[in-house]
C-alpha positions in Angstrom: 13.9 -1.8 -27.3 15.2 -4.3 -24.8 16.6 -6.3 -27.9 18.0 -3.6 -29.7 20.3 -2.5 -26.4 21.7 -5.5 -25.6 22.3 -6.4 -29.6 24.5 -3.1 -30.0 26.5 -3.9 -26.4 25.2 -0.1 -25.2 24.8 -1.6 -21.7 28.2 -2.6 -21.4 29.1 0.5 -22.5 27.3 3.2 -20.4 26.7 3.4 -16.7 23.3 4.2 -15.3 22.8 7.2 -12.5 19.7 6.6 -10.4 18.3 8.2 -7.6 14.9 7.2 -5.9 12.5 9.5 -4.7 9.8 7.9 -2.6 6.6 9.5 -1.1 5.1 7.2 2.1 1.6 8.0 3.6 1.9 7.8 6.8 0.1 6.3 9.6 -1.9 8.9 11.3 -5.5 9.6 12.6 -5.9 13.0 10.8 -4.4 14.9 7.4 -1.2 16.9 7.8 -2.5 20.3 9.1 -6.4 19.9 9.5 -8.8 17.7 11.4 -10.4 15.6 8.6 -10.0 11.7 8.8 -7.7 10.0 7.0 -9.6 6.9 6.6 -10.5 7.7 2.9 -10.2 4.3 1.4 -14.3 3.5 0.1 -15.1 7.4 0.6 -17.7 9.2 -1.3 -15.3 11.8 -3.5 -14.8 15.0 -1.3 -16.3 14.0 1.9 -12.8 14.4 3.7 -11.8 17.9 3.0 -12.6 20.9 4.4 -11.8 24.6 4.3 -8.0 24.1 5.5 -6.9 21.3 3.3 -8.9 22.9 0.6 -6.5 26.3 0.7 -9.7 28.4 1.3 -9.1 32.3 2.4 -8.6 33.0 6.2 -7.7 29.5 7.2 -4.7 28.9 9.5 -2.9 25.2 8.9 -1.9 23.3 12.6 0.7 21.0 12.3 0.2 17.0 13.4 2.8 15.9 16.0 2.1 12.2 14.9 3.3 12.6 11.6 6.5 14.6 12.9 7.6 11.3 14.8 6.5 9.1 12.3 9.3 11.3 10.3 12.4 11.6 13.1 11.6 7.8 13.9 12.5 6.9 10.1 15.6 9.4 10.5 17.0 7.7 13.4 16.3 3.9 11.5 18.1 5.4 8.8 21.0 6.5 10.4 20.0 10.1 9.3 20.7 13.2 11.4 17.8 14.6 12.9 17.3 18.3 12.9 17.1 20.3 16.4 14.9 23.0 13.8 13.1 22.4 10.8 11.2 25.2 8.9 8.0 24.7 6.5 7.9 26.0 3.1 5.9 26.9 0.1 6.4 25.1 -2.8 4.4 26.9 -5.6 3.4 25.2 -8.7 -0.5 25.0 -10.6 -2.0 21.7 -11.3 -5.6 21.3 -11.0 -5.9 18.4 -8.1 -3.6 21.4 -6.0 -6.4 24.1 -5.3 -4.6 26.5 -3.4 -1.4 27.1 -5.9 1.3 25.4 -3.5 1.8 22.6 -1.1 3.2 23.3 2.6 6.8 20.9 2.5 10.7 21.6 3.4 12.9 22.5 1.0 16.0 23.6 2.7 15.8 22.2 6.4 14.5 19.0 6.2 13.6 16.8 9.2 16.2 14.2 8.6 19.3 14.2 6.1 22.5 12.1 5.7 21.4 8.5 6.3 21.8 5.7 4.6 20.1 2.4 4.1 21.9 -1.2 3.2 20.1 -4.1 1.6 20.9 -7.2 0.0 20.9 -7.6 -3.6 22.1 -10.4 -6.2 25.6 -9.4 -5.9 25.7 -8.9 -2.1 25.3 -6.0 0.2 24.4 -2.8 -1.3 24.3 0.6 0.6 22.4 4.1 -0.8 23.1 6.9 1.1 19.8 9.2 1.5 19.9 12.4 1.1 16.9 13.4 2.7 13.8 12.4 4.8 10.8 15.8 4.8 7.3 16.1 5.6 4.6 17.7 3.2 1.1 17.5 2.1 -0.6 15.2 -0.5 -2.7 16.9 -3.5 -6.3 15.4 -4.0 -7.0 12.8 -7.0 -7.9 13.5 -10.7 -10.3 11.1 -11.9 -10.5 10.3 -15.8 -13.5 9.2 -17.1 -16.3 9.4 -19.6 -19.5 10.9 -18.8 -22.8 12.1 -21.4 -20.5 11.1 -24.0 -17.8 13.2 -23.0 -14.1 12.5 -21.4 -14.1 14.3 -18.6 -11.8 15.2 -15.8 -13.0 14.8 -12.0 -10.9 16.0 -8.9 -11.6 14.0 -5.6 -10.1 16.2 -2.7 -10.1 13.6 0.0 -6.5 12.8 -0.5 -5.7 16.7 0.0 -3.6 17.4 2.8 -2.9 13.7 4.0 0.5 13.6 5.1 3.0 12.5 3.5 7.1 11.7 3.9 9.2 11.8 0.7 12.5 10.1 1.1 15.5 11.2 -1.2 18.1 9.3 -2.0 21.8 10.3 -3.8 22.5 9.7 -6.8 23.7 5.9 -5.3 21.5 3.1 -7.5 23.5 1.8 -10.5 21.1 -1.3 -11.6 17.4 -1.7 -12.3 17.7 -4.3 -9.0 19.3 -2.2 -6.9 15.9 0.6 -7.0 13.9 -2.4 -6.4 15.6 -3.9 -3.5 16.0 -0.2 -1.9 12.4 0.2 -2.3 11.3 -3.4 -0.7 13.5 -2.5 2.2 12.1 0.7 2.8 8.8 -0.1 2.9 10.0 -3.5 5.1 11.3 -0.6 7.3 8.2 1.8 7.4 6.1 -1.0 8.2 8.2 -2.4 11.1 8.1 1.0 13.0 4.7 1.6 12.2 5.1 5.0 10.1 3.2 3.7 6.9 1.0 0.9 5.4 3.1 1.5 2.5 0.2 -0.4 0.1 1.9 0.5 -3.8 -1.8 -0.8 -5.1 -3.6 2.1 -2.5 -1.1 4.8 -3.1 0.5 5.0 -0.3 3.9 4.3 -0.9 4.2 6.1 -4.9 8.3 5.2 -6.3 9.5 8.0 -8.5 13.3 7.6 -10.2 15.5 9.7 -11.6 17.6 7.7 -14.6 20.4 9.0 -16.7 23.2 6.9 -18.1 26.7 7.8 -18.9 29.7 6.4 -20.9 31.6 4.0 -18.3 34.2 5.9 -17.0 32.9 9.7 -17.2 32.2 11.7 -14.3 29.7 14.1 -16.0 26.2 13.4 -15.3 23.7 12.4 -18.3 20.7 14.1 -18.8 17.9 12.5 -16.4 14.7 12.0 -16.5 11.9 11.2 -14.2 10.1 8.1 -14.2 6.7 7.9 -12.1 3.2 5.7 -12.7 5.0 2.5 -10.9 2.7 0.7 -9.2 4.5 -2.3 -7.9 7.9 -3.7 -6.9 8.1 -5.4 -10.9 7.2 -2.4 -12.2 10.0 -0.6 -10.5 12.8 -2.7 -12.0 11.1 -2.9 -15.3 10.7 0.6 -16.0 14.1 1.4 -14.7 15.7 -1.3 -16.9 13.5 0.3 -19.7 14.4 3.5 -19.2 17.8 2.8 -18.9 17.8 1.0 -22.6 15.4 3.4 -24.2 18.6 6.3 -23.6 20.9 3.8 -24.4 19.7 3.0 -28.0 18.5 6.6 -28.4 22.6 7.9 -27.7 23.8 5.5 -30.3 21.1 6.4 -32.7 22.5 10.4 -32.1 19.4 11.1 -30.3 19.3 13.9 -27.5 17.8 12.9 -24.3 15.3 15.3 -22.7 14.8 16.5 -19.3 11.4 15.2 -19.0 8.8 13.3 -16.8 7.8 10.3 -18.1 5.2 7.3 -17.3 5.2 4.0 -17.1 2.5 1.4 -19.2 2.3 -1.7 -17.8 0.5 -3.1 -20.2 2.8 -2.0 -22.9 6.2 -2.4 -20.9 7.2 0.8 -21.7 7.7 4.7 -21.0 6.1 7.1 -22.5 6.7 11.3 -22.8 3.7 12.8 -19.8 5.2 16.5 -19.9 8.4 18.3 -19.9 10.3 18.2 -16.2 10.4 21.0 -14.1 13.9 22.7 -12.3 13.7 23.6 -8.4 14.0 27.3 -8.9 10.6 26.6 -11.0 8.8 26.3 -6.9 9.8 29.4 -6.0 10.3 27.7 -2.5 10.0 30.7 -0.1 9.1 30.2 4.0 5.6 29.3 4.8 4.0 32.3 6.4 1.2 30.8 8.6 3.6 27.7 10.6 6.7 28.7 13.0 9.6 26.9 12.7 9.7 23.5 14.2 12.0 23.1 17.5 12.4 19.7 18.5 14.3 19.0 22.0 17.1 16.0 23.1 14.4 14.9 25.4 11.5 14.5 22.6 14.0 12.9 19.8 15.6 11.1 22.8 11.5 9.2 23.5 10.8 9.3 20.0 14.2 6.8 19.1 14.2 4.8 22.2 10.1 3.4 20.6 12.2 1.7 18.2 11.7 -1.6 17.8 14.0 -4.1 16.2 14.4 -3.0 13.1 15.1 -5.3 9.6 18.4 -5.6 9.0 19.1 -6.0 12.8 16.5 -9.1 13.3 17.9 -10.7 10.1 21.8 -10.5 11.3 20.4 -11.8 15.2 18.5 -14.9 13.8 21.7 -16.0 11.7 24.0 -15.5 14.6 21.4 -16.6 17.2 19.6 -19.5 15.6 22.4 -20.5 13.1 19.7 -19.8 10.4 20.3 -19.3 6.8 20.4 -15.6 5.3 17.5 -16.6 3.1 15.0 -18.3 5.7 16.2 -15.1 7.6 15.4 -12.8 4.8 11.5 -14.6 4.0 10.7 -14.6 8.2 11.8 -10.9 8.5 10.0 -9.8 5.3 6.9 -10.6 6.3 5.1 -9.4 9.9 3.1 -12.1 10.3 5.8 -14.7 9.7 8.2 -12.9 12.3 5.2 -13.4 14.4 4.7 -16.6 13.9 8.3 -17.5 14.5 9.1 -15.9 17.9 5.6 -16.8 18.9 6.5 -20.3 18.6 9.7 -20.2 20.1 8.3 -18.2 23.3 6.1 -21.2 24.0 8.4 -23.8 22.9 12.1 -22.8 23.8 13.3 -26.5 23.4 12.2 -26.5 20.0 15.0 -26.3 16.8 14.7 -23.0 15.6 15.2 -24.6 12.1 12.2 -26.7 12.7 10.5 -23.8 13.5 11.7 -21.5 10.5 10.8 -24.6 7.4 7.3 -25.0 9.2 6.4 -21.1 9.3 8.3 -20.3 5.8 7.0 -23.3 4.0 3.5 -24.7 5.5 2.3 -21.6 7.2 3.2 -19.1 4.4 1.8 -21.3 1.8 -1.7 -21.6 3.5 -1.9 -18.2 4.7 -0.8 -17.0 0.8 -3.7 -19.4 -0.1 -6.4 -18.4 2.1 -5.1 -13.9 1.9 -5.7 -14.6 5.8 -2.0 -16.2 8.3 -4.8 -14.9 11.7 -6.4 -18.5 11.8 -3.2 -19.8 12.9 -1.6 -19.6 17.0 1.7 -20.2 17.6 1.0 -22.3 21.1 -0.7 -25.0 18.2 2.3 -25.1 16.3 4.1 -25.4 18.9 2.2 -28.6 20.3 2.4 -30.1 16.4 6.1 -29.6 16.1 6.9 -31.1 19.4 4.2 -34.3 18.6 6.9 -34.6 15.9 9.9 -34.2 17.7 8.5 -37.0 20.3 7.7 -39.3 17.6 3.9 -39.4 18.1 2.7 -38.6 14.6 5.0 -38.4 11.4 5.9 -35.8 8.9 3.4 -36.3 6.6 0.2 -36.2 9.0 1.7 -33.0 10.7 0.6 -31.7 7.6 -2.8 -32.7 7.3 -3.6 -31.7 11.1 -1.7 -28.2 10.1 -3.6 -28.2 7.0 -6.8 -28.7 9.1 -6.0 -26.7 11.9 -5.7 -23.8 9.3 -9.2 -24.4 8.4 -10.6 -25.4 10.9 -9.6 -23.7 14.2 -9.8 -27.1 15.9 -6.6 -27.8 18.5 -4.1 -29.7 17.4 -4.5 -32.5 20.1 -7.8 -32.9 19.6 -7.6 -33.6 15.3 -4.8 -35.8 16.3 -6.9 -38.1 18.7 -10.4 -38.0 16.5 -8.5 -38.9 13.0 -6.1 -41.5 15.2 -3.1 -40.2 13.6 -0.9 -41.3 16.6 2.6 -42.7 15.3 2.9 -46.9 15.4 6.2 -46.8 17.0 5.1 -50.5 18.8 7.9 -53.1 16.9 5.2 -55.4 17.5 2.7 -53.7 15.5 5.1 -52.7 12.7 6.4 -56.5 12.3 3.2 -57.8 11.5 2.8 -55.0 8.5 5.9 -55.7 7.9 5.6 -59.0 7.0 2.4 -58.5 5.4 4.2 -56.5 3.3 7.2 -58.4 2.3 4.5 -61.4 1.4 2.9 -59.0 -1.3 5.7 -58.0 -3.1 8.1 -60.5 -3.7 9.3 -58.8 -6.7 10.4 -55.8 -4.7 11.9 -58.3 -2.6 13.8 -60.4 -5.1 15.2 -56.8 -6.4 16.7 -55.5 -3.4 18.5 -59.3 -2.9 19.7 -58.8 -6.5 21.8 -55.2 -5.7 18.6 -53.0 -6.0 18.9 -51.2 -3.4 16.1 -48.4 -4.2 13.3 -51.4 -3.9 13.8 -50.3 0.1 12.1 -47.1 -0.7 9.2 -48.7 -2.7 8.3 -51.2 0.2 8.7 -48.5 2.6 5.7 -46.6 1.0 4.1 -49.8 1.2 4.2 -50.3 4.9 2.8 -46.5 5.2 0.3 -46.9 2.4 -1.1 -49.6 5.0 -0.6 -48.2 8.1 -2.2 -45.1 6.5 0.6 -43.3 7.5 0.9 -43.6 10.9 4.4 -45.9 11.0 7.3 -44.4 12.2 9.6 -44.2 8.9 12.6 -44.3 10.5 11.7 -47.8 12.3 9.7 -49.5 9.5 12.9 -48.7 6.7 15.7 -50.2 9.7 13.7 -53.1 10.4 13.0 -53.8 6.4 16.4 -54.2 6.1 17.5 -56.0 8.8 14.1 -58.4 7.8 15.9 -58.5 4.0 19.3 -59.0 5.0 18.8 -61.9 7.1 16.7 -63.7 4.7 19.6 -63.2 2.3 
């Protein structure tokens, strides 16, 4: 498919029209308007329901103030306006995992509207306005599976009534790339103010987008469609750029495109037809009945923004301007909690440090053992600390750092204290370096003869041998000055 697009030149010829539609389970103790527990994750099937979240006669829903701020907080990081009233609805539709008939959400006064988000992408800064942030309730789980022979379908309800945020965007996104960096930064942004986990794999942050393409320079929309089923960040962009070709190559073909919902296969890289999309009037939206509007006052939304912490795009911007870092080692720290951690931990102990330093050790060494070992926790920042400033003073070189970090990792054991017992102090003593020196230059008088010929480079081989026999405690910087000032005077 991917071929056949870009051999006819389609993509150069038609635009695409995306909008993302994202659904975040947020962080909160209970469901969305009953008491049972949201910790579902290893659950026996429909041991976290009960009469409310199950839509059973005579039960009264009571809304969850957690999950309300979890909602205005995201308004006010996207730059949304919050509302001063909100109103719930009834959004009426049968599916089997929805027992009830309809799901409690907003429909026409949402929480938070008109915001807008900007993120980075492969052509520079990119901003999607949003059209929408709402609260609503999740529907429980169908199960597929085979049982006495027969494929059967099982409904777990523990997911029933968890809350839930959807996030609307306009109809913004042109690229595949674009959808994907949107969706990493908003779920960078949930997880920094603590609304959502926002795990794709556990189905708590579920991408759905809207694709339609159009001939480059027409205003009139395409016919969309609705891709959902994407399970991953890749998975995002690859559908997208799927879907985008598969109505691409159907257009030239003289193919009509569908208004439909369709799924994506990972394992065959492709979308398939899951059932014919539904129009809003198809809800029949009307007020919910058993909730009063929501009020919320200056004072509340006033509390709510002022928990804030520093939020993505703001941290990345302040460690460029403030520590002269680059926009990528900016980008890696702030995209990942524990390495933000790691770096102002390090710097709060050891001010005097380079913040450079600081940002290659925590987005090389430290992310690469704590990718290794699924676990950054083993590491403090105060031990870092101590190993970067053993190498700023000269007292153990680049290399060891390494194996004491390395160790430390595993280990637990203080920095100080693998440095004494493996005698990894730094031979900075000219004394002490001379005679290896020497030693050196005696065993290789090839090397030797080289660098008096115009080979330069031999420096670097007889470098490694003074380490190699120091076992890499010389001071680099010393034995490579004093080499040359051995070699030039024997010249």
């Amino acid at each position: 498919m991917a071929e056949a697009a870009g051999k006819s030149g389609a993509l150069e010829r038609y635009e695409a029209v995306i909008g993302i539609e994202i659904h975040c389970q947020l962080r909160t103790a209970s469901k969305m308007f009953c008491g049972c527990s949201t910790e579902i994750d290893g659950a026996a099937p429909n041991s976290h329901c009960c009469p409310v979240c199950l839509g059973l006669p005579g039960v009264l829903p009571t809304i969850n103030k957690t999950a309300v701020e979890h909602v205005i907080a995201t308004g006010f990081a996207i730059e949304a306006t919050v509302a001063s009233t909100t109103r719930w609805d009834r959004k009426n539709y049968f599916y089997p995992d929805l027992p009830k008939g309809y799901q409690i959400s907003q429909y026409q006064l949402p929480l938070a509207s008109d915001g807008r988000l900007t993120f980075e992408t492969s052509e520079g800064p990119f901003t999607v306005r949003i059209r929408r942030a709402h609260l609503e309730e999740d529907t429980g789980r169908l199960i597929h599976a085979e049982l006495g022979g027969r494929r059967v379908s099982l409904i777990d309800f523990n997911r029933s009534g968890m809350p839930l945020m959807e996030i609307v965007t306009e109809p913004d996104i042109r690229t595949a790339e674009q959808a994907r960096r949107y969706a990493e930064e908003l779920r960078l942004l949930m997880r920094t103010i603590g609304a959502s986990d926002a795990e794709m794999e556990n189905g708590q942050m579920r991408v759905e987008a809207n694709v339609s393409i159009r001939p480059r320079g027409q205003e009139r929309l395409g016919t969309r469609t609705e891709v959902k089923n994407m399970n991953s960040m890749r998975a995002v962009e690859r559908a997208i750029a799927f879907e985008i070709e598969r109505q691409a190559v159907a257009i030239d073909a003289g193919e009509t495109i569908r208004m439909e919902t369709r799924g994506w296969d990972e394992s065959r890289q492709s979308t398939y037809h899951m059932r014919p999309k539904e129009e809003e009037n198809d809800y029949r939206y009307f007020p919910e009945p058993d909730l009063p509007p929501l009020l919320t006052s200056p004072e509340w939304l006033a509390e709510i923004e002022a928990r804030l912490p520093e939020l993505p795009a703001t941290r990345r911007t302040r460690y460029q301007t403030e520590f002269g870092l680059s926009a990528y080692d900016a980008g890696v720290l702030v995209n990942d909690a524990a390495a933000t951690a790691m770096f102002e931990g390090v710097l709060a102990v050891g001010p005097r440090l380079a913040p450079k330093q600081v940002a290659n050790w925590v987005t090389g060494e430290y992310l690469r053992l704590a990718k290794a070992a699924g676990d950054g926790d083993r590491v403090v920042a105060p031990e870092l600390a101590v190993l970067l400033k053993l190498i700023e003073d000269g007292i153990i070189s680049g290399t060891n750092a390494k194996e004491v970090f390395a160790e430390h990792f595993a280990t637990g054991m203080g920095v100080n204290a693998i440095v004494k017992a493996r005698g990894l102090e730094q031979i900075s003593d000219a004394g002490a370096l001379g005679k290896a020196i020497d030693d050196v230059l005696a065993a290789n008088p090839a090397a030797v003869a080289d660098y008096r010929s115009g080979k330069g480079a031999a420096v670097g081989f007889l470098v490694g041998q003074v380490m190699k026999a120091t076992r890499g405690q010389a001071n680099a910087g010393m034995v490579q000055t004093a080499l040359r000032e051995r070699l030039d005077k024997g010249s």
